[in-house]
PDB file of the backbone (N, CA, C, O) and the ligand in Angstrom, with CONECT records:
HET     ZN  A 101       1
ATOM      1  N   UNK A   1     -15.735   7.538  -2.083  1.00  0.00           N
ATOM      2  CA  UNK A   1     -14.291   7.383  -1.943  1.00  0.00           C
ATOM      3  C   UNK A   1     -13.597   8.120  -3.077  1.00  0.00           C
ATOM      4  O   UNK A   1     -14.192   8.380  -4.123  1.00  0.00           O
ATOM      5  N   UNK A   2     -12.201   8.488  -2.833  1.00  0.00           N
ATOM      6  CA  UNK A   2     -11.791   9.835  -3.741  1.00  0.00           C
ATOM      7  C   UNK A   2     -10.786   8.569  -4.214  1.00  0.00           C
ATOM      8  O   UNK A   2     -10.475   7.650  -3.456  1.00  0.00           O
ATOM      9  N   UNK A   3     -10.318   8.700  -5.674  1.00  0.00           N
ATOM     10  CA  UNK A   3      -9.051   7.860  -5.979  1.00  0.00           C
ATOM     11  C   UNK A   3      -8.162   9.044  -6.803  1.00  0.00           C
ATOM     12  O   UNK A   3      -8.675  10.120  -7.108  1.00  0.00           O
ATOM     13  N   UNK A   4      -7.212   8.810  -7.017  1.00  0.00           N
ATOM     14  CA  UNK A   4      -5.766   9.323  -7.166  1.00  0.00           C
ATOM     15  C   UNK A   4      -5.224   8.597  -8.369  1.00  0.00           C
ATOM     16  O   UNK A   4      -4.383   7.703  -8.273  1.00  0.00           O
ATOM     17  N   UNK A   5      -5.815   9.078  -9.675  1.00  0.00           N
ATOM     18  CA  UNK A   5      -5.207   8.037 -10.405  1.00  0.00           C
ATOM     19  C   UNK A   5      -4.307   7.698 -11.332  1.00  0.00           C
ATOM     20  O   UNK A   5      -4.173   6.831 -12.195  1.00  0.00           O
ATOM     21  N   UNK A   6      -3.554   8.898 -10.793  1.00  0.00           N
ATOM     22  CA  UNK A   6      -2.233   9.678 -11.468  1.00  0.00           C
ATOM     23  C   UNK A   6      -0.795   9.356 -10.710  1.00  0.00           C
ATOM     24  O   UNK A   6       0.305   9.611 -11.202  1.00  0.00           O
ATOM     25  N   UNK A   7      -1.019   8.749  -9.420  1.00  0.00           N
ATOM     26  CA  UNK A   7      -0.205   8.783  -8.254  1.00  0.00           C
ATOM     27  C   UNK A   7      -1.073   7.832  -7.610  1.00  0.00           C
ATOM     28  O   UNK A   7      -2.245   7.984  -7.266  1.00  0.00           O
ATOM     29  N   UNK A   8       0.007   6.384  -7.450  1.00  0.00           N
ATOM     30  CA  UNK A   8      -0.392   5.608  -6.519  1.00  0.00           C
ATOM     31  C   UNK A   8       0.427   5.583  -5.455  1.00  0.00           C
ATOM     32  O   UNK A   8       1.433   6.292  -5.478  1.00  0.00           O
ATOM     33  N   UNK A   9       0.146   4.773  -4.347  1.00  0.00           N
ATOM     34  CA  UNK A   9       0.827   5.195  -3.176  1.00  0.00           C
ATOM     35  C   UNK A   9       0.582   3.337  -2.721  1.00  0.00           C
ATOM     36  O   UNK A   9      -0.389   2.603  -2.908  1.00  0.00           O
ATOM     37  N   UNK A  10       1.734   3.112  -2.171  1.00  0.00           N
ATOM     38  CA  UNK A  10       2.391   1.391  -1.727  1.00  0.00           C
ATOM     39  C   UNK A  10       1.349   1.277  -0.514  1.00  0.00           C
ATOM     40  O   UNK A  10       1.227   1.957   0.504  1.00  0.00           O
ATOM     41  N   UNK A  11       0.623   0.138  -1.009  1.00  0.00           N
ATOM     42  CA  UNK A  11      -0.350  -0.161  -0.156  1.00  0.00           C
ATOM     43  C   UNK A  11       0.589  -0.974   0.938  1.00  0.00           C
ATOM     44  O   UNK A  11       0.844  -0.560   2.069  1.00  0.00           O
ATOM     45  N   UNK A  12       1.042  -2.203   0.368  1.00  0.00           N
ATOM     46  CA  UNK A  12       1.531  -3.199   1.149  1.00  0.00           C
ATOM     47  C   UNK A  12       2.298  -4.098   0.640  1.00  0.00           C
ATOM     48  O   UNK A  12       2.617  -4.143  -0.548  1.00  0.00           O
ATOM     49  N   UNK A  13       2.609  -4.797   1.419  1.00  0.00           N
ATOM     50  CA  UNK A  13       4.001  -5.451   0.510  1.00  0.00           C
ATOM     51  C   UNK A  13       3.516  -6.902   0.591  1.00  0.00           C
ATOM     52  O   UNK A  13       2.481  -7.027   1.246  1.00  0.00           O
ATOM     53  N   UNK A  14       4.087  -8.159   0.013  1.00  0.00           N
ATOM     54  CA  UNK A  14       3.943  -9.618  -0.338  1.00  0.00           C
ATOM     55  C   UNK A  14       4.841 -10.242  -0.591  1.00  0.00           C
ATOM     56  O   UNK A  14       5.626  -9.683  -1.357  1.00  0.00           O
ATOM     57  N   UNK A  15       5.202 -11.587  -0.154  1.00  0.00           N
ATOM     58  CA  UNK A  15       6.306 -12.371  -0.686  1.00  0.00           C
ATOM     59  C   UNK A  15       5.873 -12.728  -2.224  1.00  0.00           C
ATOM     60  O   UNK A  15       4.757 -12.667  -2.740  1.00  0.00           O
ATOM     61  N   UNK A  16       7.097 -13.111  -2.769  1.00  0.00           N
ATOM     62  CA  UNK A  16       7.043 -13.812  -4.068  1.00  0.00           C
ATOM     63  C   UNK A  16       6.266 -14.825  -4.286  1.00  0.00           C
ATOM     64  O   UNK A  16       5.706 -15.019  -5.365  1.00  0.00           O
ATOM     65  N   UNK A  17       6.133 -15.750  -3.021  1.00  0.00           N
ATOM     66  CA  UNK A  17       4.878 -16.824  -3.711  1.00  0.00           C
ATOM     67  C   UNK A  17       3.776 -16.070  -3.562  1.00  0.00           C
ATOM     68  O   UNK A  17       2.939 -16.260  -4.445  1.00  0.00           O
ATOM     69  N   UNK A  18       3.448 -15.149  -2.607  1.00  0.00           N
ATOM     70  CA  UNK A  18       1.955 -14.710  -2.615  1.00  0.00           C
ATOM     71  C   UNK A  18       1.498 -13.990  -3.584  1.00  0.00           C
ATOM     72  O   UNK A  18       0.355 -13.874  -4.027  1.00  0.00           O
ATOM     73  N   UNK A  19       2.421 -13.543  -3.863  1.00  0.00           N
ATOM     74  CA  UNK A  19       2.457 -12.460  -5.780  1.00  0.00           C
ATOM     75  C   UNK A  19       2.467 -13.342  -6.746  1.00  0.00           C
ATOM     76  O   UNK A  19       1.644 -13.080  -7.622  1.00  0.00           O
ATOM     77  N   UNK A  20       3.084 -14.285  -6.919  1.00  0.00           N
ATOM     78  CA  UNK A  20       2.557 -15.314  -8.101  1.00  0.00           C
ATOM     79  C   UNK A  20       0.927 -16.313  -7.486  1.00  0.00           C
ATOM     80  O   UNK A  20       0.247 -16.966  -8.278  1.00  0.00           O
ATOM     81  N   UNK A  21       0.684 -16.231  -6.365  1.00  0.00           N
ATOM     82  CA  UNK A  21      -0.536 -17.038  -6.279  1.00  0.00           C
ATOM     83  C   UNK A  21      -1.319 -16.212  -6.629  1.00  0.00           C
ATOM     84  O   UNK A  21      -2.299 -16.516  -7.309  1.00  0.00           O
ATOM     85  N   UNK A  22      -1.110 -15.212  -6.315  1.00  0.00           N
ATOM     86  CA  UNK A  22      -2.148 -14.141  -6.913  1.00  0.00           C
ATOM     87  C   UNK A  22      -2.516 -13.532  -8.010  1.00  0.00           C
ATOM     88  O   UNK A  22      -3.632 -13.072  -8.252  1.00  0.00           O
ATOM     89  N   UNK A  23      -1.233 -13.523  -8.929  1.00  0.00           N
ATOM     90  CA  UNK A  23      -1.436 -13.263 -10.517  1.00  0.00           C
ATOM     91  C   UNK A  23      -2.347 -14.694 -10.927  1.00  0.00           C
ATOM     92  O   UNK A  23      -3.427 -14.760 -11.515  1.00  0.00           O
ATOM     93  N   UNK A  24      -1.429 -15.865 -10.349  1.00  0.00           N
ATOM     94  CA  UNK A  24      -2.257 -16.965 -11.414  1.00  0.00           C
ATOM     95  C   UNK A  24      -3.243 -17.573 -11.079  1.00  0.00           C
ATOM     96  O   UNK A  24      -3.578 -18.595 -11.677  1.00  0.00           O
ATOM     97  N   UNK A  25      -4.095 -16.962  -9.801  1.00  0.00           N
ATOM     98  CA  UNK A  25      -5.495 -16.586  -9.494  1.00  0.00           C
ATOM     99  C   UNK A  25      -6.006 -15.710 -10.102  1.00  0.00           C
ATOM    100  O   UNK A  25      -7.000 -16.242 -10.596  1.00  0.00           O
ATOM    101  N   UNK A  26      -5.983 -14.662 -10.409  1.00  0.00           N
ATOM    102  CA  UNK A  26      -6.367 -13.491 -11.244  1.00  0.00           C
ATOM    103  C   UNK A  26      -6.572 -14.079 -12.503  1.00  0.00           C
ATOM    104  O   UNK A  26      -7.683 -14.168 -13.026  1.00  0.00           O
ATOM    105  N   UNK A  27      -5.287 -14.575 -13.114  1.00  0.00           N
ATOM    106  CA  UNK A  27      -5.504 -14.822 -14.587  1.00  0.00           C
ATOM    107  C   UNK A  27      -6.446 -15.937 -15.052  1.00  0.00           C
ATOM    108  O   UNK A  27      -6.901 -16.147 -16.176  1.00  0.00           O
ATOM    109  N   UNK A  28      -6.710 -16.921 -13.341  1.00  0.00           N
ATOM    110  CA  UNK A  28      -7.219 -17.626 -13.673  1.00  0.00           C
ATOM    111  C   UNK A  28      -8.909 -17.577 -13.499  1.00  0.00           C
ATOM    112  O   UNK A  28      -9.470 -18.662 -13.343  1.00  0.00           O
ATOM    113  N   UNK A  29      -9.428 -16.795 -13.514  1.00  0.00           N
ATOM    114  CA  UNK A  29     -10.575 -16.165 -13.253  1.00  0.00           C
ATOM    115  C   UNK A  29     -10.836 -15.046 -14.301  1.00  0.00           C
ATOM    116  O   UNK A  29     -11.972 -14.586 -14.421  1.00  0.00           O
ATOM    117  N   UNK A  30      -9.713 -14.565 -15.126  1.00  0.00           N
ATOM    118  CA  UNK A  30     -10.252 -13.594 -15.832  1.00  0.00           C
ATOM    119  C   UNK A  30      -9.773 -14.101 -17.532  1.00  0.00           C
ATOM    120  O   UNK A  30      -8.707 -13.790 -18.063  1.00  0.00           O
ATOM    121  N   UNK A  31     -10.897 -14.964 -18.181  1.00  0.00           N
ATOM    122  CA  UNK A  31     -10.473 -15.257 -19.690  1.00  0.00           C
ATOM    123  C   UNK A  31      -9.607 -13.802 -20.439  1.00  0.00           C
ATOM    124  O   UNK A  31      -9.904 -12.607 -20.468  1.00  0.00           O
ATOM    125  N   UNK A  32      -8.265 -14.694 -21.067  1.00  0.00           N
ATOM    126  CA  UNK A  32      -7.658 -14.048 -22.187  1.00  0.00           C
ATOM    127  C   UNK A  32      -6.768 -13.025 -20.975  1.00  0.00           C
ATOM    128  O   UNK A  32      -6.213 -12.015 -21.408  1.00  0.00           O
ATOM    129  N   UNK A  33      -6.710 -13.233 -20.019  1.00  0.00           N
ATOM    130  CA  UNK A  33      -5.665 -12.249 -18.924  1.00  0.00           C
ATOM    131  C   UNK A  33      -4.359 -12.340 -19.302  1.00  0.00           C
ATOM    132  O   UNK A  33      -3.515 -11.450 -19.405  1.00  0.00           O
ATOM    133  N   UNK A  34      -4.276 -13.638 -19.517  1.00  0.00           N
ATOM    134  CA  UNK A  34      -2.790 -14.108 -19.334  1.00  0.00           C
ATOM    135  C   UNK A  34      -2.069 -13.872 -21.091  1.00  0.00           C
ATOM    136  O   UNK A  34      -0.961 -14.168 -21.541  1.00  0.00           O
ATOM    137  N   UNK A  35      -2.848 -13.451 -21.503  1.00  0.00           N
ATOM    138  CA  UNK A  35      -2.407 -12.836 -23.212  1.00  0.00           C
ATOM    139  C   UNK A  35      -2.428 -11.802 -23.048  1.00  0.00           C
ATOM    140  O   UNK A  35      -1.733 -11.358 -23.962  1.00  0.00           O
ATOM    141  N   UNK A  36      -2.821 -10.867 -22.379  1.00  0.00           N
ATOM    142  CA  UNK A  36      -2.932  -9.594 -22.564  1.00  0.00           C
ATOM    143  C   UNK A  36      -1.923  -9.187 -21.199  1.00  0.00           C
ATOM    144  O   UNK A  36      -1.887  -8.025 -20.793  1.00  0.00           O
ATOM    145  N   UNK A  37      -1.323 -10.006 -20.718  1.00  0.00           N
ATOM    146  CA  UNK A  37      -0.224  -9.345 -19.753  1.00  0.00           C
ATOM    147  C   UNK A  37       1.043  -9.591 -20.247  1.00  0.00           C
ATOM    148  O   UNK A  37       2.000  -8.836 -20.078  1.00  0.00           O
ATOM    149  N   UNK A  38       1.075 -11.138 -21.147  1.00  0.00           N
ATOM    150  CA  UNK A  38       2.255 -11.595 -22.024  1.00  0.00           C
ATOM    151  C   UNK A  38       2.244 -10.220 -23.118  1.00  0.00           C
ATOM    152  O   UNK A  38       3.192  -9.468 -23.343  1.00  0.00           O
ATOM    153  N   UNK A  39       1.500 -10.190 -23.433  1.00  0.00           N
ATOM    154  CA  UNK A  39       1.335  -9.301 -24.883  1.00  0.00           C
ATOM    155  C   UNK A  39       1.996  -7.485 -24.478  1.00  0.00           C
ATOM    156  O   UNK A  39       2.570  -6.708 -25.240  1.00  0.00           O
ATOM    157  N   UNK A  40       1.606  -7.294 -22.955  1.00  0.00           N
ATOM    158  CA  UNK A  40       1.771  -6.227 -22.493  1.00  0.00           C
ATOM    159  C   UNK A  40       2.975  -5.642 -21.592  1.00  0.00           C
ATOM    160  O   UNK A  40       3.417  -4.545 -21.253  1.00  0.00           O
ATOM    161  N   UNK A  41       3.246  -7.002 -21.401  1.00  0.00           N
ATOM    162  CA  UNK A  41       4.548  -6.804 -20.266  1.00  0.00           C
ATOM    163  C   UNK A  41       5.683  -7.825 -20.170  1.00  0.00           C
ATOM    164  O   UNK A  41       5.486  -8.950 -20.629  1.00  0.00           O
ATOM    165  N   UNK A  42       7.050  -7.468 -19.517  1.00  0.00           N
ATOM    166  CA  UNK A  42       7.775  -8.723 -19.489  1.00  0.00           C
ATOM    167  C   UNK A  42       8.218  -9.513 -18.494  1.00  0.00           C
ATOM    168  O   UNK A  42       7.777  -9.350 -17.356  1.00  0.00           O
ATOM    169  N   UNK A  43       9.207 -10.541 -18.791  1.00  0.00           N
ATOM    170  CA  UNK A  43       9.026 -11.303 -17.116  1.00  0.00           C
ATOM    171  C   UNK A  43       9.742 -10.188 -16.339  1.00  0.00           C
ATOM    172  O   UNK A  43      10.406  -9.218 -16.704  1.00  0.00           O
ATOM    173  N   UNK A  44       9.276 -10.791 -14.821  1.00  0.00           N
ATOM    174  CA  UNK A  44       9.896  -9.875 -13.192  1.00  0.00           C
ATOM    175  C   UNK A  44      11.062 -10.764 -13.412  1.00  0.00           C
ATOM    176  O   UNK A  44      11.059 -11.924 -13.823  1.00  0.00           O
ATOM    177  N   UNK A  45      12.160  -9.938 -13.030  1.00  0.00           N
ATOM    178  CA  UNK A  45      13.448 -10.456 -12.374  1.00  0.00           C
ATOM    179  C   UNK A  45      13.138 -10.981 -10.586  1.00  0.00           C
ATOM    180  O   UNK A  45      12.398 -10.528  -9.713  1.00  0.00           O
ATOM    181  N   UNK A  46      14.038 -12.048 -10.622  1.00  0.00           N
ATOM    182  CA  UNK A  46      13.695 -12.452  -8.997  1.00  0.00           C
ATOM    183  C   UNK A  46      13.779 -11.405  -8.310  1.00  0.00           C
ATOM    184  O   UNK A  46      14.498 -10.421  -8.487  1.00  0.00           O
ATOM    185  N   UNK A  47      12.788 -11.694  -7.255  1.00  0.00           N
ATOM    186  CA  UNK A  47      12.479 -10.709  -6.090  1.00  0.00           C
ATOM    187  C   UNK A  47      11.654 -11.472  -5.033  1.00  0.00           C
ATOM    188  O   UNK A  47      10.705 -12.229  -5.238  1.00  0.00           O
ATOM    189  N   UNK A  48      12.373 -11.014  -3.530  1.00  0.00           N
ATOM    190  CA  UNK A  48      11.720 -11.465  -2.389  1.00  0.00           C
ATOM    191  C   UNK A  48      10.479 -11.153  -2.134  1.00  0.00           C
ATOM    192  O   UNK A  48       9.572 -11.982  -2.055  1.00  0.00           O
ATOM    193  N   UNK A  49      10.366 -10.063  -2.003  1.00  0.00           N
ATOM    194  CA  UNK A  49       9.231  -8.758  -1.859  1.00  0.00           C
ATOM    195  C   UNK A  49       8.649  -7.791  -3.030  1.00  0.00           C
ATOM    196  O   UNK A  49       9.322  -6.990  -3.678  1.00  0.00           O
ATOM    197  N   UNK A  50       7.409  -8.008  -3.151  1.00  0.00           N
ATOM    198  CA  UNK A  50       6.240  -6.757  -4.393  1.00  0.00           C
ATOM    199  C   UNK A  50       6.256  -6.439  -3.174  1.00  0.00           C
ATOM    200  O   UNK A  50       6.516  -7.014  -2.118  1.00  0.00           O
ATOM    201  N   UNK A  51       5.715  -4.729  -3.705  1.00  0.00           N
ATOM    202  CA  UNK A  51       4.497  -3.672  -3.381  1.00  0.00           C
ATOM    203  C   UNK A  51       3.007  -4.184  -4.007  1.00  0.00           C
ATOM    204  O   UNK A  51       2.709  -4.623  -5.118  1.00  0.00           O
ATOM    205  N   UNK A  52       2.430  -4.000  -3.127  1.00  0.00           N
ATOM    206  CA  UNK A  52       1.140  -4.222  -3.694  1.00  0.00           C
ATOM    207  C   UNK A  52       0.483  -3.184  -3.547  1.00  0.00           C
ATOM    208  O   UNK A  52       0.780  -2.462  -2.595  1.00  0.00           O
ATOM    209  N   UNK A  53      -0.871  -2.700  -4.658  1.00  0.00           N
ATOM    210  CA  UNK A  53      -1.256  -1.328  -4.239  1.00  0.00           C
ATOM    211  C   UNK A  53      -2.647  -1.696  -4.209  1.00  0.00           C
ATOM    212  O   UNK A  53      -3.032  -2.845  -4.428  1.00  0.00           O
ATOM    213  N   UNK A  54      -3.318  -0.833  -3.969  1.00  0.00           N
ATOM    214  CA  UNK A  54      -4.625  -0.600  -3.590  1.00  0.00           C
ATOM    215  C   UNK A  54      -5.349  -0.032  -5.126  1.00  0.00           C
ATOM    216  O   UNK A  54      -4.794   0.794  -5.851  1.00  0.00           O
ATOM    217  N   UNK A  55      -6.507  -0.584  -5.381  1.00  0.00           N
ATOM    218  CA  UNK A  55      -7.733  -0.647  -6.387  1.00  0.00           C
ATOM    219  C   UNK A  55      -8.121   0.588  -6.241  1.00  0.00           C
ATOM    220  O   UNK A  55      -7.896   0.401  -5.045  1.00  0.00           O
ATOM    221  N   UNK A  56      -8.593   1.993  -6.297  1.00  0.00           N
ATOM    222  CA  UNK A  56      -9.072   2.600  -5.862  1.00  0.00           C
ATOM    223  C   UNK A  56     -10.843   2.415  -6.706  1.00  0.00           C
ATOM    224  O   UNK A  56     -11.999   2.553  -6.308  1.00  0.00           O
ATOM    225  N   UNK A  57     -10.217   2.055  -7.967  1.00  0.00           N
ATOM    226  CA  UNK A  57     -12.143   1.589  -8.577  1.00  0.00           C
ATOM    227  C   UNK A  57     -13.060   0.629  -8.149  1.00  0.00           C
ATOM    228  O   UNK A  57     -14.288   0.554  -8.109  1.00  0.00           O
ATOM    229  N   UNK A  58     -11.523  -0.535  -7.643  1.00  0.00           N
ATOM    230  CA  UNK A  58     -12.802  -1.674  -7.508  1.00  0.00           C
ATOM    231  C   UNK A  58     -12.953  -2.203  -5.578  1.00  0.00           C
ATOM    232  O   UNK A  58     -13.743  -3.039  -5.141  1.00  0.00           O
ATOM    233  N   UNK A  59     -12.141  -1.562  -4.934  1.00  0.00           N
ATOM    234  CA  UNK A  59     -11.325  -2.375  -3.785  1.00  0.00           C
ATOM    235  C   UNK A  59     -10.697  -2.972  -3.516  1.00  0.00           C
ATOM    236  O   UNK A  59     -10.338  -3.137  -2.350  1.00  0.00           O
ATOM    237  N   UNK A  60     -10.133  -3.779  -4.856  1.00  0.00           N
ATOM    238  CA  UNK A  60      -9.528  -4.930  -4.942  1.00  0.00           C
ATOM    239  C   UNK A  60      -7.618  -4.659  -4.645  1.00  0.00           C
ATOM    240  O   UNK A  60      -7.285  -3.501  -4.390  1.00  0.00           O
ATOM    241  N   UNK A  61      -6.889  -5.373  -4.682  1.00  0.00           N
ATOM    242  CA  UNK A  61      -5.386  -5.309  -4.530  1.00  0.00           C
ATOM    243  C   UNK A  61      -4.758  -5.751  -6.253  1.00  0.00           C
ATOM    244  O   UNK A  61      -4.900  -6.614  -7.119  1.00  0.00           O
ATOM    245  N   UNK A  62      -4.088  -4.620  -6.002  1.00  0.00           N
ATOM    246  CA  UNK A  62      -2.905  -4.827  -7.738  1.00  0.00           C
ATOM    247  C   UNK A  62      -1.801  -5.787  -7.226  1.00  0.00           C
ATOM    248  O   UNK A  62      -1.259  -5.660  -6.128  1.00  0.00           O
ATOM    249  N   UNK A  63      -1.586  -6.527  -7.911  1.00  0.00           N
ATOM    250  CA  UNK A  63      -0.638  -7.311  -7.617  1.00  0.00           C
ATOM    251  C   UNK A  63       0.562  -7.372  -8.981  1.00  0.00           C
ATOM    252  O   UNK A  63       0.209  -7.449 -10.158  1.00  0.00           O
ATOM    253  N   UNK A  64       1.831  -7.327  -8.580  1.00  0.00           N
ATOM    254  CA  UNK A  64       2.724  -6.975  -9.660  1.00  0.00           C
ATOM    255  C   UNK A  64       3.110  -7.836 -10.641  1.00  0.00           C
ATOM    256  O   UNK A  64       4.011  -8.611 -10.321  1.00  0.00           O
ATOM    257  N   UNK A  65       2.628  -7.925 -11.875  1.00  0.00           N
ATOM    258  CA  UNK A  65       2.425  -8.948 -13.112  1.00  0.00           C
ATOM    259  C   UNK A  65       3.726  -9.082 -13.784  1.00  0.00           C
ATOM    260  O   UNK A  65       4.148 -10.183 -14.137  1.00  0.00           O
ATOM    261  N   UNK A  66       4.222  -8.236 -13.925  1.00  0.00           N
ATOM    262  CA  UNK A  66       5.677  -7.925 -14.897  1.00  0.00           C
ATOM    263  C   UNK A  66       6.338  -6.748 -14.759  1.00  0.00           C
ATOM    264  O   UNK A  66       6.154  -6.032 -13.775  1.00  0.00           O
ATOM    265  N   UNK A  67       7.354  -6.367 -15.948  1.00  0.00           N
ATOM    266  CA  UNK A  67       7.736  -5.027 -16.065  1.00  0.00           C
ATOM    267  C   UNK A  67       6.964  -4.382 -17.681  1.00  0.00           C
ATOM    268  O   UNK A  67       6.688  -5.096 -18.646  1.00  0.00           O
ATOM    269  N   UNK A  68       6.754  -2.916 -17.592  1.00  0.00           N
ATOM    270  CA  UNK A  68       6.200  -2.302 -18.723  1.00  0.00           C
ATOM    271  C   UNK A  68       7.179  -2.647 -19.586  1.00  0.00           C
ATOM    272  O   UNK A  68       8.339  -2.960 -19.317  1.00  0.00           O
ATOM    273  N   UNK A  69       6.444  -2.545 -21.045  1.00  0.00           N
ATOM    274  CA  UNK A  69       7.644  -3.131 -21.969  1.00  0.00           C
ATOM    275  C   UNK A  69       8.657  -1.657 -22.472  1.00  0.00           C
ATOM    276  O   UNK A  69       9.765  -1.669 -23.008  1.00  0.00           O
ATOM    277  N   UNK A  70       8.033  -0.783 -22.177  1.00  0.00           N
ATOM    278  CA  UNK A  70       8.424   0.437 -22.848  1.00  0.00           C
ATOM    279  C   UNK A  70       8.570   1.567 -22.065  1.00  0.00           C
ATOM    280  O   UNK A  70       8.982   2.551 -22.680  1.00  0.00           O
ATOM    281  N   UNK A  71       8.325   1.727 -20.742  1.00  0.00           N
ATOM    282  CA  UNK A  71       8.275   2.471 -19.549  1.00  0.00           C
ATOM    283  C   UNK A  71       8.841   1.967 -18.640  1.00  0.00           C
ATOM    284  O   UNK A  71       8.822   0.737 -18.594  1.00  0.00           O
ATOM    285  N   UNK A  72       9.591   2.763 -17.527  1.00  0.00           N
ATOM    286  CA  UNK A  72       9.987   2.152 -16.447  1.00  0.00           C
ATOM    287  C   UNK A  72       8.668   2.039 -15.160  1.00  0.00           C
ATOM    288  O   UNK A  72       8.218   2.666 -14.201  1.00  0.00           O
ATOM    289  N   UNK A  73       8.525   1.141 -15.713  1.00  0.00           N
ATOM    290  CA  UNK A  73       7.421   0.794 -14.834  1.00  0.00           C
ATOM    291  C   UNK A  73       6.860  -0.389 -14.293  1.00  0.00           C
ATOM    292  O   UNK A  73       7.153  -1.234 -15.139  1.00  0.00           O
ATOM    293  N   UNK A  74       6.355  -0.844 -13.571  1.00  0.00           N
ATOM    294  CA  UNK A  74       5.723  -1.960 -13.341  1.00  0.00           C
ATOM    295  C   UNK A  74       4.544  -2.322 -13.632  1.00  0.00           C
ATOM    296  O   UNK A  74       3.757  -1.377 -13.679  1.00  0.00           O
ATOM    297  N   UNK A  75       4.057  -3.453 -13.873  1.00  0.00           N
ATOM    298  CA  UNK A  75       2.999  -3.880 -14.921  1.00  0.00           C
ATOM    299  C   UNK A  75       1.909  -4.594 -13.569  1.00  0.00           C
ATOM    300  O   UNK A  75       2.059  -5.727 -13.112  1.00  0.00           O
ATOM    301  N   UNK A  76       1.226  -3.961 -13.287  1.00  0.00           N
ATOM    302  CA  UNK A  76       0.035  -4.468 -12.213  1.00  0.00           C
ATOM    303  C   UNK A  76      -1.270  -5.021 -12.573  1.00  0.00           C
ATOM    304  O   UNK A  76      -1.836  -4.424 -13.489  1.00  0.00           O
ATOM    305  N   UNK A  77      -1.958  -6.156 -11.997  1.00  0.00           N
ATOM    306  CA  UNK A  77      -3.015  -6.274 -12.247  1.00  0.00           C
ATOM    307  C   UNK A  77      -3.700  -6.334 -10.905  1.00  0.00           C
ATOM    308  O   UNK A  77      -3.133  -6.283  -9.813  1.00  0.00           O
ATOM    309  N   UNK A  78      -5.293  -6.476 -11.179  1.00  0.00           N
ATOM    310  CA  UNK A  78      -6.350  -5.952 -10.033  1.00  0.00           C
ATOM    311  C   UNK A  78      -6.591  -7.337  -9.878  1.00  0.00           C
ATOM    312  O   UNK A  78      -6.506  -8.022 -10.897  1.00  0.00           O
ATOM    313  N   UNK A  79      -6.944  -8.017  -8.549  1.00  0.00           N
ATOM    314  CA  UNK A  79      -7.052  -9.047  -8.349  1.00  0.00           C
ATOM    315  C   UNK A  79      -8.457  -9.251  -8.228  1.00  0.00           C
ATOM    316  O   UNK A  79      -8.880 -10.397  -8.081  1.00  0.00           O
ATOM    317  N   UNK A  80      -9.360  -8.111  -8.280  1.00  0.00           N
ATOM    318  CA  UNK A  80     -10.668  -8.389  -8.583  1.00  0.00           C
ATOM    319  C   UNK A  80     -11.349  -8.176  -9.283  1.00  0.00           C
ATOM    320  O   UNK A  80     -12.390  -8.826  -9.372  1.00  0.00           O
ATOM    321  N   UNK A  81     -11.054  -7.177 -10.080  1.00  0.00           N
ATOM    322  CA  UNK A  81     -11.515  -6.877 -11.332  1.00  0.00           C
ATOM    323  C   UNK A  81     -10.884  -7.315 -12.787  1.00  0.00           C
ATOM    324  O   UNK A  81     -11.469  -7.250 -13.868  1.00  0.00           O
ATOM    325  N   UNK A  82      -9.605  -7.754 -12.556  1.00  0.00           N
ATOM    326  CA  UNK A  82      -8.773  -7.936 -13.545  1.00  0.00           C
ATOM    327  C   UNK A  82      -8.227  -7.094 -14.159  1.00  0.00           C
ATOM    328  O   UNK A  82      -7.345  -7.508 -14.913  1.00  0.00           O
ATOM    329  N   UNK A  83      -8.477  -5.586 -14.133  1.00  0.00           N
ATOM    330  CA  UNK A  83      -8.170  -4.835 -15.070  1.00  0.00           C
ATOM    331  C   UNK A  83      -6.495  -4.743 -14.484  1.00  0.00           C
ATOM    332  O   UNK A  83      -6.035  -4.947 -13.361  1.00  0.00           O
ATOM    333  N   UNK A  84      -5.905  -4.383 -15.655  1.00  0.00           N
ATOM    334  CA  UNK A  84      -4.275  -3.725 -15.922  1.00  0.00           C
ATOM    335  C   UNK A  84      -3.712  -2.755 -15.340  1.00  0.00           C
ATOM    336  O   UNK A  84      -4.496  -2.726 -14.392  1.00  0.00           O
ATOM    337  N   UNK A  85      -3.016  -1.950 -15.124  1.00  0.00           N
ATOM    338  CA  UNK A  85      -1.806  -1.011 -14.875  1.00  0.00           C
ATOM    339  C   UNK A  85      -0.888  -0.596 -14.723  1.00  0.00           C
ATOM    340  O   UNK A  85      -0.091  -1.436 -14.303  1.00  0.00           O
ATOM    341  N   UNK A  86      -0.325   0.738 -14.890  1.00  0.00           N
ATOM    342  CA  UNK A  86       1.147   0.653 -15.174  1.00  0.00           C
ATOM    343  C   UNK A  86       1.579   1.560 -13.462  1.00  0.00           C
ATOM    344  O   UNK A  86       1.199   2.709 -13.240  1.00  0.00           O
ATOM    345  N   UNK A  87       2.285   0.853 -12.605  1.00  0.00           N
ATOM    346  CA  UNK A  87       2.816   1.677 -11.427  1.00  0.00           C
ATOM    347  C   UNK A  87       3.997   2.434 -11.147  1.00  0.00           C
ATOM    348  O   UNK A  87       4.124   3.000 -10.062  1.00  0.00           O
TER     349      UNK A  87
HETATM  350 ZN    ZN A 101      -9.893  -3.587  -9.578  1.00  0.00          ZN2+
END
């Protein structure tokens, strides 16, 4: 499988509870997550609807954690691997 990891592309979209069940599943499965996303990012302003994107390393789905603290960006995590990113 080829990944793109310069340019992601909107896998799919999620309501707001399914985006918070899913961060605090993630965090809750991956020790020290939830410090290193506080530490890394800030709170989401309300919203109906994330984008969710596609893992290309692990298979897993990014689900949208925060905003970058210093970039306009959004602060993603992998729901199966745990790892971070900026979208
Ligand atoms: Zn992953």
């Amino acid at each position: 499988m080829t990944s793109n990891i310069s340019q992601a592309y909107p896998y799919s979209s999620e309501t707001e509870v399914e985006r918070a069940d899913a961060v605090a599943a993630t965090v809750a499965a991956h020790a020290g997550l939830d410090v290193t996303i506080a530490g890394e990012s800030s709170s989401l302003d309300p919203g109906e609807r994330w984008w969710t994107y596609h893992h290309g390393g692990c298979g897993g789905t990014l689900h949208v954690a925060g905003y970058a603290r210093d970039q306009h960006a959004v602060y993603v995590v992998c729901d199966r691997c745990g790892k971070t990113a900026l979208r």
